[in-house]
N, CA, C, O and CB atoms as a CASP TS submission, in Angstrom:
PFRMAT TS
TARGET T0000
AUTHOR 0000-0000-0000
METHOD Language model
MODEL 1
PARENT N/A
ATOM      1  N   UNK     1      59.455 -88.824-190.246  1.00  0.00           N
ATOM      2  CA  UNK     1      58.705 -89.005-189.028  1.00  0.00           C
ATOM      3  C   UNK     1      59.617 -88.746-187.818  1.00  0.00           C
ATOM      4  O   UNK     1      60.748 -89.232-187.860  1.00  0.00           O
ATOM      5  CB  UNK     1      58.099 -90.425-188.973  1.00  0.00           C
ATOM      6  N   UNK     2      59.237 -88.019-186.729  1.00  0.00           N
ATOM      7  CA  UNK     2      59.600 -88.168-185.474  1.00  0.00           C
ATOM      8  C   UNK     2      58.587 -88.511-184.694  1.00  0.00           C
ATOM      9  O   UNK     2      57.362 -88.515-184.812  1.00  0.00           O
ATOM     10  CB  UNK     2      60.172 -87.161-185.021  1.00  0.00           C
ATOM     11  N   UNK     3      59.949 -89.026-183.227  1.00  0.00           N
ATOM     12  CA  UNK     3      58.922 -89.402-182.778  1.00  0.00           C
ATOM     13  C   UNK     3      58.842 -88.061-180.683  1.00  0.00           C
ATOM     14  O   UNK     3      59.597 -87.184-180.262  1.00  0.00           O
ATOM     15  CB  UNK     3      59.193 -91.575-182.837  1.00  0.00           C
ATOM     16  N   UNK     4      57.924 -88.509-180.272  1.00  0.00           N
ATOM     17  CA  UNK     4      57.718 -86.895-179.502  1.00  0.00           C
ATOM     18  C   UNK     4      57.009 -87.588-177.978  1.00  0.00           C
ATOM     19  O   UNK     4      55.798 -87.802-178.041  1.00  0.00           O
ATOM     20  CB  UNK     4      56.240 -85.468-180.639  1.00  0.00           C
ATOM     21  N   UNK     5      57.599 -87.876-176.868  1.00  0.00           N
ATOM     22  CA  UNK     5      57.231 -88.296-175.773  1.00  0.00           C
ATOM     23  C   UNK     5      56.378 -87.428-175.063  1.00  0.00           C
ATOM     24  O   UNK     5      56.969 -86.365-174.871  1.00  0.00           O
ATOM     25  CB  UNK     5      58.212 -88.612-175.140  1.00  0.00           C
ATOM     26  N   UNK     6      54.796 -87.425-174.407  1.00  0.00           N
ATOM     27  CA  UNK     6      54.213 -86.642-173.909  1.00  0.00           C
ATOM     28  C   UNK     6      54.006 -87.542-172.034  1.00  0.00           C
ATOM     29  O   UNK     6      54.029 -88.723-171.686  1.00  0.00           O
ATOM     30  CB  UNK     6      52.876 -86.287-175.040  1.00  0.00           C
ATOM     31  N   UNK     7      53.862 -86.520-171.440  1.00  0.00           N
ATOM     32  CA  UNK     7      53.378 -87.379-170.079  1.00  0.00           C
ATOM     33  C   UNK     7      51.873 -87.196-169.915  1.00  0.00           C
ATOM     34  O   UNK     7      51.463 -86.400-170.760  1.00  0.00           O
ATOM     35  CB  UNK     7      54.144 -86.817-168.590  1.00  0.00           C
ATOM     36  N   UNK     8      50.720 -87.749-168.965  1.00  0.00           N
ATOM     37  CA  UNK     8      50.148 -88.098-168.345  1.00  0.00           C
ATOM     38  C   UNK     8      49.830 -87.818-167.120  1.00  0.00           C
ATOM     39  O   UNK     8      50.914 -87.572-166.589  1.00  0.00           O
ATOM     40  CB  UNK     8      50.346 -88.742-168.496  1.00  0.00           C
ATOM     41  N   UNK     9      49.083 -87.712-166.410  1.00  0.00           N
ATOM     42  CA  UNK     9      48.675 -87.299-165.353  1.00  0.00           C
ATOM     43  C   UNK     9      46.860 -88.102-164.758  1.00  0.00           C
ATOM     44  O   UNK     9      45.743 -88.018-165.268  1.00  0.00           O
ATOM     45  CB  UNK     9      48.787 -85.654-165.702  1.00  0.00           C
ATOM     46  N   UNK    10      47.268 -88.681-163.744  1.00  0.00           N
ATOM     47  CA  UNK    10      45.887 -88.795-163.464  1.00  0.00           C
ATOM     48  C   UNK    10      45.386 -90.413-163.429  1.00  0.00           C
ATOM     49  O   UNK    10      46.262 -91.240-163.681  1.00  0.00           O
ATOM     50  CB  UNK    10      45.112 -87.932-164.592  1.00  0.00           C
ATOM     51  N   UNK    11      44.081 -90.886-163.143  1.00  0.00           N
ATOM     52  CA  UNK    11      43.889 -92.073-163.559  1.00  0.00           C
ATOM     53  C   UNK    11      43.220 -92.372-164.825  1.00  0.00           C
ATOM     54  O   UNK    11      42.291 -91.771-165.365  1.00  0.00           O
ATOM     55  CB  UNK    11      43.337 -92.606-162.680  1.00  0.00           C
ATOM     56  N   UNK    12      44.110 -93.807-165.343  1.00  0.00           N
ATOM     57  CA  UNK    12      44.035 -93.997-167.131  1.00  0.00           C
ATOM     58  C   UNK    12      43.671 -95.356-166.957  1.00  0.00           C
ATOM     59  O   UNK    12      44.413 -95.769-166.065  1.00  0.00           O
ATOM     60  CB  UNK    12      45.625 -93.756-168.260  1.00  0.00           C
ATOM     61  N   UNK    13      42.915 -96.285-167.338  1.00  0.00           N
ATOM     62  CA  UNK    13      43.015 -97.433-167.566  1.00  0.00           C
ATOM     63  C   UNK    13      43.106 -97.940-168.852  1.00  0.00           C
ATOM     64  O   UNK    13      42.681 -97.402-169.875  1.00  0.00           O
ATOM     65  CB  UNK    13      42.230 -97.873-167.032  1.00  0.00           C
ATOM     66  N   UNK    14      43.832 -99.280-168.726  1.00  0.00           N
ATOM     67  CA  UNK    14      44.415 -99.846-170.200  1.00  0.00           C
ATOM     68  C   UNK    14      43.880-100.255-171.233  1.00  0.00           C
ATOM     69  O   UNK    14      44.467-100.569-172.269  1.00  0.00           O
ATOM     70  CB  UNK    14      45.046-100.756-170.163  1.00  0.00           C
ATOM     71  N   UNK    15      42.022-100.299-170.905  1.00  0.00           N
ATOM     72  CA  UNK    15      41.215-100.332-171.915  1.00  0.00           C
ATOM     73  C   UNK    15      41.023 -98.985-172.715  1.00  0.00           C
ATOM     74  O   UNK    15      41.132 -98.949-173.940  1.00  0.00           O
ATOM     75  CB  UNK    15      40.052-100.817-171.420  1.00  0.00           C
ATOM     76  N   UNK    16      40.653 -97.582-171.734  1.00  0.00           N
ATOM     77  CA  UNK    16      40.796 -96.740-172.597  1.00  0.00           C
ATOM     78  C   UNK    16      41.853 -96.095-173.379  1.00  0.00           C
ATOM     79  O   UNK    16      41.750 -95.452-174.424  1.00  0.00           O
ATOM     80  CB  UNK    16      40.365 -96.144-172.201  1.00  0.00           C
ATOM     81  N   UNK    17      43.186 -96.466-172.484  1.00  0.00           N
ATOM     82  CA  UNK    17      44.358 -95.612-173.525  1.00  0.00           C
ATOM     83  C   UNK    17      44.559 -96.730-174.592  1.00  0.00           C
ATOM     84  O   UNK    17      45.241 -96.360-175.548  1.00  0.00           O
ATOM     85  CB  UNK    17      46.125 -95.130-172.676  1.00  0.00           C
ATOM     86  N   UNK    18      44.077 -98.128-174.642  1.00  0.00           N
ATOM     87  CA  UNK    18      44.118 -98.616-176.428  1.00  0.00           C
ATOM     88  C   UNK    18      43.087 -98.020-177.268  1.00  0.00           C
ATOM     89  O   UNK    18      43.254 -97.791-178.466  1.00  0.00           O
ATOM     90  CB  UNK    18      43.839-100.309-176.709  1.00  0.00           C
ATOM     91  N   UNK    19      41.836 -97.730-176.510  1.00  0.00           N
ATOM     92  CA  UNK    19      40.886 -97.085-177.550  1.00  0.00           C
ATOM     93  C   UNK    19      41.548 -95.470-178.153  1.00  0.00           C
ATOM     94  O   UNK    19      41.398 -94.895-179.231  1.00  0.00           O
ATOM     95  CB  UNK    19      39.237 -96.858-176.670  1.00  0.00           C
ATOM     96  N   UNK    20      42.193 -95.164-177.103  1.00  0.00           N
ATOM     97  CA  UNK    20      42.550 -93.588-177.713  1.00  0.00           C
ATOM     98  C   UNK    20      43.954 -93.688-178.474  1.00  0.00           C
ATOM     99  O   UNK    20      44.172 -92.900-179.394  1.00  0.00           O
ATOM    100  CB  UNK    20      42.728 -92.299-176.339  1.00  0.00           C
ATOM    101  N   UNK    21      44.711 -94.442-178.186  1.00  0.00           N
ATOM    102  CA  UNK    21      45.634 -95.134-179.185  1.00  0.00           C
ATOM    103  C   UNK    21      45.315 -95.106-180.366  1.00  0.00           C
ATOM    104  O   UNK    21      45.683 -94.249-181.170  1.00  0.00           O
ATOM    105  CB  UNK    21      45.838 -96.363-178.999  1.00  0.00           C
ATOM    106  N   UNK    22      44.516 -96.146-180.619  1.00  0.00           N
ATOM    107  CA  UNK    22      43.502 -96.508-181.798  1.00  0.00           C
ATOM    108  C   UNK    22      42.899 -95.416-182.332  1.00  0.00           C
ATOM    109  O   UNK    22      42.945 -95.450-183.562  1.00  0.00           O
ATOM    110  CB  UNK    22      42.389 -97.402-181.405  1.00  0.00           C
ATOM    111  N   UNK    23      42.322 -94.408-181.865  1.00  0.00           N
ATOM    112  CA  UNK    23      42.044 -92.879-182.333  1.00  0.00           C
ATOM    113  C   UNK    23      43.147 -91.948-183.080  1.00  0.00           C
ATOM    114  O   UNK    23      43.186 -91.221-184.073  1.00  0.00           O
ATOM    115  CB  UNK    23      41.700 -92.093-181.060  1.00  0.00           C
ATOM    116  N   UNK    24      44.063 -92.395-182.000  1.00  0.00           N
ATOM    117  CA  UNK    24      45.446 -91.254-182.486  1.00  0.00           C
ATOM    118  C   UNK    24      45.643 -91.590-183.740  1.00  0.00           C
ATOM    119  O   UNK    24      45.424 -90.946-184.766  1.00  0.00           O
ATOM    120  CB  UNK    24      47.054 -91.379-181.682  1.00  0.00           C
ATOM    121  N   UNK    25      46.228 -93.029-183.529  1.00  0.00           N
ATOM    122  CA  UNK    25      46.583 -93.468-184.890  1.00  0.00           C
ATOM    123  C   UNK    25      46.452 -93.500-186.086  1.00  0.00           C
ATOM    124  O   UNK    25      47.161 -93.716-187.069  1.00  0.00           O
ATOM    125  CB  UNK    25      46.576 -94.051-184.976  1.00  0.00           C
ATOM    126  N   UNK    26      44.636 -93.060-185.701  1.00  0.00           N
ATOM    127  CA  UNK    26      44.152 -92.779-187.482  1.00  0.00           C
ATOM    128  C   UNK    26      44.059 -91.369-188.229  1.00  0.00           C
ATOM    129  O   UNK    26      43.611 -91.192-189.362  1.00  0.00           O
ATOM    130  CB  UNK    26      42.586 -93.268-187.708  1.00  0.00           C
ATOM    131  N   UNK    27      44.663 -90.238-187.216  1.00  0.00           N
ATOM    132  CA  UNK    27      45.130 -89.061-187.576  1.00  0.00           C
ATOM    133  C   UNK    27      46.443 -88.642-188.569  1.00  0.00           C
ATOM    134  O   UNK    27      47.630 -88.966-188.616  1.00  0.00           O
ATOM    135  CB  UNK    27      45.278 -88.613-186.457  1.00  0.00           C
ATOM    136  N   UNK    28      45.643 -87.830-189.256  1.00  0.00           N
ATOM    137  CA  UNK    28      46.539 -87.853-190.357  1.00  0.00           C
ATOM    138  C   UNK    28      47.704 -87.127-190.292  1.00  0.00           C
ATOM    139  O   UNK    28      47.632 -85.940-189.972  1.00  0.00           O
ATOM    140  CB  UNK    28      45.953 -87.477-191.413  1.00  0.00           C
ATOM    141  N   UNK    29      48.797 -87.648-190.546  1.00  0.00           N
ATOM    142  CA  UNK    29      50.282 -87.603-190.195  1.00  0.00           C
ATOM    143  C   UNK    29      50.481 -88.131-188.902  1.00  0.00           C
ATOM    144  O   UNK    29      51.114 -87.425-188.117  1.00  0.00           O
ATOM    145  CB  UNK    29      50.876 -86.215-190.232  1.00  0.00           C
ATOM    146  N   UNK    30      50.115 -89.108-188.564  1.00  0.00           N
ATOM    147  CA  UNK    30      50.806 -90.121-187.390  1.00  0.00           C
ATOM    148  C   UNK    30      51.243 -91.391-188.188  1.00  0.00           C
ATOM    149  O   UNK    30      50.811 -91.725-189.291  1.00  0.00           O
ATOM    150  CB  UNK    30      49.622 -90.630-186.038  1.00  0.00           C
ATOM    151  N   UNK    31      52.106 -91.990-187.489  1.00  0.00           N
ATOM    152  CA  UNK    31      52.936 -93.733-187.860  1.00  0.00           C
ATOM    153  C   UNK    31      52.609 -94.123-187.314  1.00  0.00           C
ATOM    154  O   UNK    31      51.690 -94.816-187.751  1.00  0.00           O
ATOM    155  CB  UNK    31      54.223 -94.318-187.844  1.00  0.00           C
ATOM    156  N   UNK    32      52.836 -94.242-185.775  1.00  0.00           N
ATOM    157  CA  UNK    32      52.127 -94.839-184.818  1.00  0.00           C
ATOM    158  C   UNK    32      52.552 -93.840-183.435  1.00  0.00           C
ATOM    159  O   UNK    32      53.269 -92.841-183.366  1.00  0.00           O
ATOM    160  CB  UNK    32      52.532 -96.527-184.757  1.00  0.00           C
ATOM    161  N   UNK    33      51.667 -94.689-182.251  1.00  0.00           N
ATOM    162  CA  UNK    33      51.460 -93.902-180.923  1.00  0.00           C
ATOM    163  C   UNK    33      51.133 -95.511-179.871  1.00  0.00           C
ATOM    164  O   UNK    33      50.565 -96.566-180.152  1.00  0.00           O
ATOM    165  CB  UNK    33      49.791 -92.459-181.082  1.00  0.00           C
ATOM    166  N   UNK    34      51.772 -95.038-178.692  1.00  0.00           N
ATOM    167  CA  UNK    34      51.464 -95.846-177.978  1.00  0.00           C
ATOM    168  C   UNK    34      51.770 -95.436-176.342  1.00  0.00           C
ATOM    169  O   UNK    34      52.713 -94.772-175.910  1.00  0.00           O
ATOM    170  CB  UNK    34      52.065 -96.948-178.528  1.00  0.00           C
ATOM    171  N   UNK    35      50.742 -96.011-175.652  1.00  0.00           N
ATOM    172  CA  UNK    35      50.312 -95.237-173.951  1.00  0.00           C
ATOM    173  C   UNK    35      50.957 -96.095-173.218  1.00  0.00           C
ATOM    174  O   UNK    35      50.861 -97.250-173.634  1.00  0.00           O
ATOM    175  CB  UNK    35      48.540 -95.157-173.305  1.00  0.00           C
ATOM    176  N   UNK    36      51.603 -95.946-172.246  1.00  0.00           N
ATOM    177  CA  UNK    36      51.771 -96.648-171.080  1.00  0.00           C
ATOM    178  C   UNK    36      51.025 -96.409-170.005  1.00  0.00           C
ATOM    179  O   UNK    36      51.254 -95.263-169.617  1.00  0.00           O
ATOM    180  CB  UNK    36      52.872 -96.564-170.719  1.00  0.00           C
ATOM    181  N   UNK    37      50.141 -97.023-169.257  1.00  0.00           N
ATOM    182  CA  UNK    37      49.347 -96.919-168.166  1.00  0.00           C
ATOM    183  C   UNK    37      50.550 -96.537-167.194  1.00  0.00           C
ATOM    184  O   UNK    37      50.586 -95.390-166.749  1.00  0.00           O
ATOM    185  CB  UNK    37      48.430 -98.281-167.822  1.00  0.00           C
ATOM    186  N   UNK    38      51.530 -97.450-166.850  1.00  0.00           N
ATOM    187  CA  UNK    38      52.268 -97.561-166.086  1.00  0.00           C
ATOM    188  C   UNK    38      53.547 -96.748-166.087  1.00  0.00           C
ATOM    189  O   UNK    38      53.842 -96.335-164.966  1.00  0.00           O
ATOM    190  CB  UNK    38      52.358 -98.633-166.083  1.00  0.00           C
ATOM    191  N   UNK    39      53.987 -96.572-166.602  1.00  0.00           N
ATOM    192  CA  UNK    39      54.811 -94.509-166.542  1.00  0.00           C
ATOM    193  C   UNK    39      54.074 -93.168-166.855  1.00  0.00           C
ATOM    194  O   UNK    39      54.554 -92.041-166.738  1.00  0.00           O
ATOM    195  CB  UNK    39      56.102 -94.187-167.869  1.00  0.00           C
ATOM    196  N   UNK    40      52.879 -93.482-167.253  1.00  0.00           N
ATOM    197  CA  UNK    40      52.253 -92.433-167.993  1.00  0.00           C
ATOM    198  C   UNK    40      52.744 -91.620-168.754  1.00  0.00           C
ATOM    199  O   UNK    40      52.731 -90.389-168.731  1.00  0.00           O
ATOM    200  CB  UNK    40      51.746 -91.787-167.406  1.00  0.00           C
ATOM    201  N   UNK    41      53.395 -92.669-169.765  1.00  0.00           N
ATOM    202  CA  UNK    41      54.373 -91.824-170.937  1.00  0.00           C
ATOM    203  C   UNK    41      53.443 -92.394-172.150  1.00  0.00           C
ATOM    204  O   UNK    41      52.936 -93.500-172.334  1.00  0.00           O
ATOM    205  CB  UNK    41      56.417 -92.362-171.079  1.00  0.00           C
ATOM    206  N   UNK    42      53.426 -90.791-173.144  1.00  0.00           N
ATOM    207  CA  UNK    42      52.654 -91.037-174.726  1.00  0.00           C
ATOM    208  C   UNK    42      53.685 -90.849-175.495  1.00  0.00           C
ATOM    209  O   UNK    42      54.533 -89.980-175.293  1.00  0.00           O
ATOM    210  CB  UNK    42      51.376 -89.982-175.271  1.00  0.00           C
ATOM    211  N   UNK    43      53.687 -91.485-176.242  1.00  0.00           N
ATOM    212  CA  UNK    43      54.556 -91.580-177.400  1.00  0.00           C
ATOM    213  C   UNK    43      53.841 -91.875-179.115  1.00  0.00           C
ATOM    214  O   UNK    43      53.191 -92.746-179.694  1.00  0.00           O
ATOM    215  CB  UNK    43      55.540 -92.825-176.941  1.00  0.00           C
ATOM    216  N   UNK    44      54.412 -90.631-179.384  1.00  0.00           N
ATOM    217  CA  UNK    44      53.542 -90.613-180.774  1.00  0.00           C
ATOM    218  C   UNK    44      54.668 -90.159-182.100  1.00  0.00           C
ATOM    219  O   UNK    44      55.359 -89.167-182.331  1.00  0.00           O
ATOM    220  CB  UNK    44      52.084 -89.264-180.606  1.00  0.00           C
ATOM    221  N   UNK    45      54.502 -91.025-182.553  1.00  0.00           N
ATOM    222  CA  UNK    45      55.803 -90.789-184.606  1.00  0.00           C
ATOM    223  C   UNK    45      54.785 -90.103-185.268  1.00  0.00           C
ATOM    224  O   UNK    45      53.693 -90.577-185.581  1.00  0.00           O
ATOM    225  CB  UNK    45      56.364 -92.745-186.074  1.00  0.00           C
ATOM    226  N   UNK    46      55.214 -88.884-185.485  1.00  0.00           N
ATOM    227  CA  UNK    46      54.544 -88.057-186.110  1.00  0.00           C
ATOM    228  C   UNK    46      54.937 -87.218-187.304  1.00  0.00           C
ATOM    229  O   UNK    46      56.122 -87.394-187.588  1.00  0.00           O
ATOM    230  CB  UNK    46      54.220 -87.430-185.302  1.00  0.00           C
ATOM    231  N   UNK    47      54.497 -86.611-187.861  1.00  0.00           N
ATOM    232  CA  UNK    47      55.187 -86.348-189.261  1.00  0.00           C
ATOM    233  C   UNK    47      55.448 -84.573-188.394  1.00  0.00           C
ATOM    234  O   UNK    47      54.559 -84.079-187.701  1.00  0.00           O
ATOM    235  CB  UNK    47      53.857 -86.595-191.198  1.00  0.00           C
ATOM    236  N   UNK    48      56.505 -84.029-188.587  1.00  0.00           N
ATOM    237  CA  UNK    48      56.866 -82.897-187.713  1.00  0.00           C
ATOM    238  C   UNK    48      55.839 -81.846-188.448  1.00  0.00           C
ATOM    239  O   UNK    48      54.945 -81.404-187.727  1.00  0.00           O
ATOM    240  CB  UNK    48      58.647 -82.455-187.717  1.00  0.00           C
ATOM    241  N   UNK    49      55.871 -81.506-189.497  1.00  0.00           N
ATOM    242  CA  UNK    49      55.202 -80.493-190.255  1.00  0.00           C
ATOM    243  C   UNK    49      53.668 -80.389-189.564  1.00  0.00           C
ATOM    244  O   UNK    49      53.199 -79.287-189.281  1.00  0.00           O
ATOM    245  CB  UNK    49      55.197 -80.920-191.923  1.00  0.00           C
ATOM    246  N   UNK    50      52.967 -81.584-189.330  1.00  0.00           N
ATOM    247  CA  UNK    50      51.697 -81.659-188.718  1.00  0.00           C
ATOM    248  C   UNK    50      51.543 -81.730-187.015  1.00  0.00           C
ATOM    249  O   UNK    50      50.560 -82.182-186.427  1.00  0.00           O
ATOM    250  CB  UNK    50      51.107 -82.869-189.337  1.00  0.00           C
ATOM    251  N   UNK    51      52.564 -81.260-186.484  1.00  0.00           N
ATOM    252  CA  UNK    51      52.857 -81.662-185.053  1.00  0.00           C
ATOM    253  C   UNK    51      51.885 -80.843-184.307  1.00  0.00           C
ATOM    254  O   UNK    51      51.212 -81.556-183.563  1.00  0.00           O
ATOM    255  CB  UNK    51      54.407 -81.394-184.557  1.00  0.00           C
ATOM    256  N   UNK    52      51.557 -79.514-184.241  1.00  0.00           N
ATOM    257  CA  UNK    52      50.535 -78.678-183.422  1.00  0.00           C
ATOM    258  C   UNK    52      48.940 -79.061-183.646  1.00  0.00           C
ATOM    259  O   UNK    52      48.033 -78.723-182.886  1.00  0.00           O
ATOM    260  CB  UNK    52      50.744 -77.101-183.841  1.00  0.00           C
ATOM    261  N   UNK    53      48.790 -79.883-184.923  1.00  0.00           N
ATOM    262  CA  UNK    53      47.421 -79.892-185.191  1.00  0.00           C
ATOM    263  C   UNK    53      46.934 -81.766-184.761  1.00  0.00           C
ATOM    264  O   UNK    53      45.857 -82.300-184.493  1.00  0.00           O
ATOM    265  CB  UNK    53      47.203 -79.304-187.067  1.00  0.00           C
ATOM    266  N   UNK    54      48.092 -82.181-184.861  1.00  0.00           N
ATOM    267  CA  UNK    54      48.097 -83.706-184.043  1.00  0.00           C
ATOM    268  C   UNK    54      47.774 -83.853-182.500  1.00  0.00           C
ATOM    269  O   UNK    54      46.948 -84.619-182.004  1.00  0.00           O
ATOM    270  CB  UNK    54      49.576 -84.334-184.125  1.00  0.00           C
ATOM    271  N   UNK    55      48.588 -82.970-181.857  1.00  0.00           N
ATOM    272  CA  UNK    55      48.946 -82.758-180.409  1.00  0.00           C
ATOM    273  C   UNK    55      47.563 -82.196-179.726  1.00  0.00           C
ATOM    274  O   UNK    55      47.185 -82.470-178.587  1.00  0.00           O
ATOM    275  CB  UNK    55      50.286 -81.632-180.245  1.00  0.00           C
ATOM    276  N   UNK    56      46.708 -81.120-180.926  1.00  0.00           N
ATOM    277  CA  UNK    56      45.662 -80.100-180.194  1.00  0.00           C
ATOM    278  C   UNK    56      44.668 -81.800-180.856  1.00  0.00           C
ATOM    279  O   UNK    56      44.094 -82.173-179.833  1.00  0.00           O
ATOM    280  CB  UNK    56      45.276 -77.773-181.048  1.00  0.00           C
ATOM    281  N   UNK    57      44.498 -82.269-181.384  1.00  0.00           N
ATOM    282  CA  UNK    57      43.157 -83.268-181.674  1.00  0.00           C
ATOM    283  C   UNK    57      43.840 -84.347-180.803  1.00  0.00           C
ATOM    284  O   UNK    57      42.946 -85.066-180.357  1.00  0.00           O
ATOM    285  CB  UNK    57      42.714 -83.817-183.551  1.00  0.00           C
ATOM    286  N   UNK    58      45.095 -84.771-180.363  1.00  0.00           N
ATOM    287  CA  UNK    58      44.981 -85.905-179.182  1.00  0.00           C
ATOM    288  C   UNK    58      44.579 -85.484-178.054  1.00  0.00           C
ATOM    289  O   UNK    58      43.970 -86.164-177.228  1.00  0.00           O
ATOM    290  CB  UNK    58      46.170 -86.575-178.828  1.00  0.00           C
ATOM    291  N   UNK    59      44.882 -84.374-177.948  1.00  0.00           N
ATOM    292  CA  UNK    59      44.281 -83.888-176.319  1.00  0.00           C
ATOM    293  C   UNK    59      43.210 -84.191-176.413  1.00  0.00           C
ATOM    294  O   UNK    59      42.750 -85.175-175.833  1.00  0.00           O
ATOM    295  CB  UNK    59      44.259 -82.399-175.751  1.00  0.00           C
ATOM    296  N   UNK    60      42.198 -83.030-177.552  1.00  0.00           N
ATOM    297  CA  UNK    60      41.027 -83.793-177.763  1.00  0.00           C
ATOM    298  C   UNK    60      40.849 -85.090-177.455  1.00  0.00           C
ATOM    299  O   UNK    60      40.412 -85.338-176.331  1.00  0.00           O
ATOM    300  CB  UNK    60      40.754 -83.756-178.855  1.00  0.00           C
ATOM    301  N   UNK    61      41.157 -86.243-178.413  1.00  0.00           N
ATOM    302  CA  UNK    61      40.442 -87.435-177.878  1.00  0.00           C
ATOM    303  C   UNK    61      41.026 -88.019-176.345  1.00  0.00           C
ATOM    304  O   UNK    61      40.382 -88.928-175.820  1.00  0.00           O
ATOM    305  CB  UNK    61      40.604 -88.618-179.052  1.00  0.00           C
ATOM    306  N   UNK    62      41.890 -87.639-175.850  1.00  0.00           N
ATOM    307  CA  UNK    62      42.524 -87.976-174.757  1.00  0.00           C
ATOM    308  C   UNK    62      41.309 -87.450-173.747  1.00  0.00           C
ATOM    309  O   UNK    62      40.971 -88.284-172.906  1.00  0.00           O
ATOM    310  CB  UNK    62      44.074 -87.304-174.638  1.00  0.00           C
ATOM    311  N   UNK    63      40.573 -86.112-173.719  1.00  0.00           N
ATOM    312  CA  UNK    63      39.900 -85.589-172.924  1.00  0.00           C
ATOM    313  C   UNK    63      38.421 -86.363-173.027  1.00  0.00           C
ATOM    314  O   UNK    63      37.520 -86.578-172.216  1.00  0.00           O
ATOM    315  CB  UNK    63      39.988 -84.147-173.172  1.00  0.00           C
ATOM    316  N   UNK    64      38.650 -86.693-174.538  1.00  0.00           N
ATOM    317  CA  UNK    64      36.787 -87.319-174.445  1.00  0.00           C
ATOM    318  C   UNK    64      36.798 -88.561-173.641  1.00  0.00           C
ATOM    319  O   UNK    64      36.038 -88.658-172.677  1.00  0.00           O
ATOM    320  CB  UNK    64      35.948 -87.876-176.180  1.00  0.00           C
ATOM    321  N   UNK    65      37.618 -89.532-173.971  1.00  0.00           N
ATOM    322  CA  UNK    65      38.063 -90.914-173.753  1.00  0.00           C
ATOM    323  C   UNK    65      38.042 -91.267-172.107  1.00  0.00           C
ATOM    324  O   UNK    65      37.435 -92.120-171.459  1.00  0.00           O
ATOM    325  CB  UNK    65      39.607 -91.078-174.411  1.00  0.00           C
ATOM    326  N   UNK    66      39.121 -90.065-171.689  1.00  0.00           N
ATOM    327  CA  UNK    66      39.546 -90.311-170.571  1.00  0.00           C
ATOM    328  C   UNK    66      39.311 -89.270-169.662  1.00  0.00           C
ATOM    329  O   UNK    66      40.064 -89.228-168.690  1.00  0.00           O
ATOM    330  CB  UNK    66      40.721 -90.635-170.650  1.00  0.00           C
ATOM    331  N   UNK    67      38.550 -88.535-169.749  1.00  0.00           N
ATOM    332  CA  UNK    67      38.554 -86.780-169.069  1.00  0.00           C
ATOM    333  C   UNK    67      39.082 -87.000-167.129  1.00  0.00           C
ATOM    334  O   UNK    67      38.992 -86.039-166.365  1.00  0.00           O
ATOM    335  CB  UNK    67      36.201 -85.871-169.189  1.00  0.00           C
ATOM    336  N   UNK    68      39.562 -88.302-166.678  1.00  0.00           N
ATOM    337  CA  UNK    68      40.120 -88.157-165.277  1.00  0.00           C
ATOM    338  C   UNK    68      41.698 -87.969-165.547  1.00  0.00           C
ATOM    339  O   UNK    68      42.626 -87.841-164.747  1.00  0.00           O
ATOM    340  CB  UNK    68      39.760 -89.553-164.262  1.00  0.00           C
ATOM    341  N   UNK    69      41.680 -87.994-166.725  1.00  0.00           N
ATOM    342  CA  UNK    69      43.297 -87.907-167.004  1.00  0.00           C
ATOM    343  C   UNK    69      43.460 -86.943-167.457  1.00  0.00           C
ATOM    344  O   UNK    69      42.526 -86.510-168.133  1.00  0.00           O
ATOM    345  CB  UNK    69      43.993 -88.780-167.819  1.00  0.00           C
ATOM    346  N   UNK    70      44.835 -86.013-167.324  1.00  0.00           N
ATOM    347  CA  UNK    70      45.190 -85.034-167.857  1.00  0.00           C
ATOM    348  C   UNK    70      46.286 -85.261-168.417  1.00  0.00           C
ATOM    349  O   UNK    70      47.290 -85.728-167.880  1.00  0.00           O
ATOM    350  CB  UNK    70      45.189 -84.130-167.186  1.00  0.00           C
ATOM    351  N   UNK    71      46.062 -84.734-170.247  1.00  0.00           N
ATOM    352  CA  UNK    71      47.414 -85.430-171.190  1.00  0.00           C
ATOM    353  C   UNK    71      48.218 -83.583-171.360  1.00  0.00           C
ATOM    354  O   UNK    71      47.807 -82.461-171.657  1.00  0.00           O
ATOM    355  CB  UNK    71      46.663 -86.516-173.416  1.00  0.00           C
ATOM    356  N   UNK    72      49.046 -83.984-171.107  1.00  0.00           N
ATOM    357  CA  UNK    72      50.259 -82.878-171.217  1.00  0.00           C
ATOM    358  C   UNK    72      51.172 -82.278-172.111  1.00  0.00           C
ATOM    359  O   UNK    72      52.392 -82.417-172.027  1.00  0.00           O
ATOM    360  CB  UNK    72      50.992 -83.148-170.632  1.00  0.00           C
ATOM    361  N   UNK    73      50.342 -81.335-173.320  1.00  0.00           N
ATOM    362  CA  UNK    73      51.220 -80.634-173.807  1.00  0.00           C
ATOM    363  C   UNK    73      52.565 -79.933-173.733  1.00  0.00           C
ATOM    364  O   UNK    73      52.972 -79.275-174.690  1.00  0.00           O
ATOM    365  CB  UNK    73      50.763 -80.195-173.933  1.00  0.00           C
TER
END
């Protein structure tokens, strides 16, 4: 597992980045992931081999969840 810091952009509140947390997490090849409202730093342990197909379905749920926020590949 590694783990892979993404930034944030925009307004996020702390109810939805646990729900999309909670999303990430159940993607297959993640350990865990976790949002900071307050740096707007993502952090996700990910299994490297699955890293482009993790990253393109968090945006996804990042965009459904939160679409005032922009998550940063």
């Amino acid at each position: 597992m590694k783990t892979i810091r993404l930034r944030f952009t925009g307004t996020a509140c702390a109810a939805c980045c646990a729900k999309i947390e909670d999303e990430i997490r159940k993607l297959n090849g993640v350990g865990d992931v976790s949002i900071s409202v307050m740096t707007g730093l993502v952090k996700i342990k990910l299994d490297p081999e699955k890293k482009e197909s993790i990253l393109k379905e968090s945006k996804a749920i990042f965009d459904r969840i939160e679409p005032s926020a922009q998550f940063q590949i």
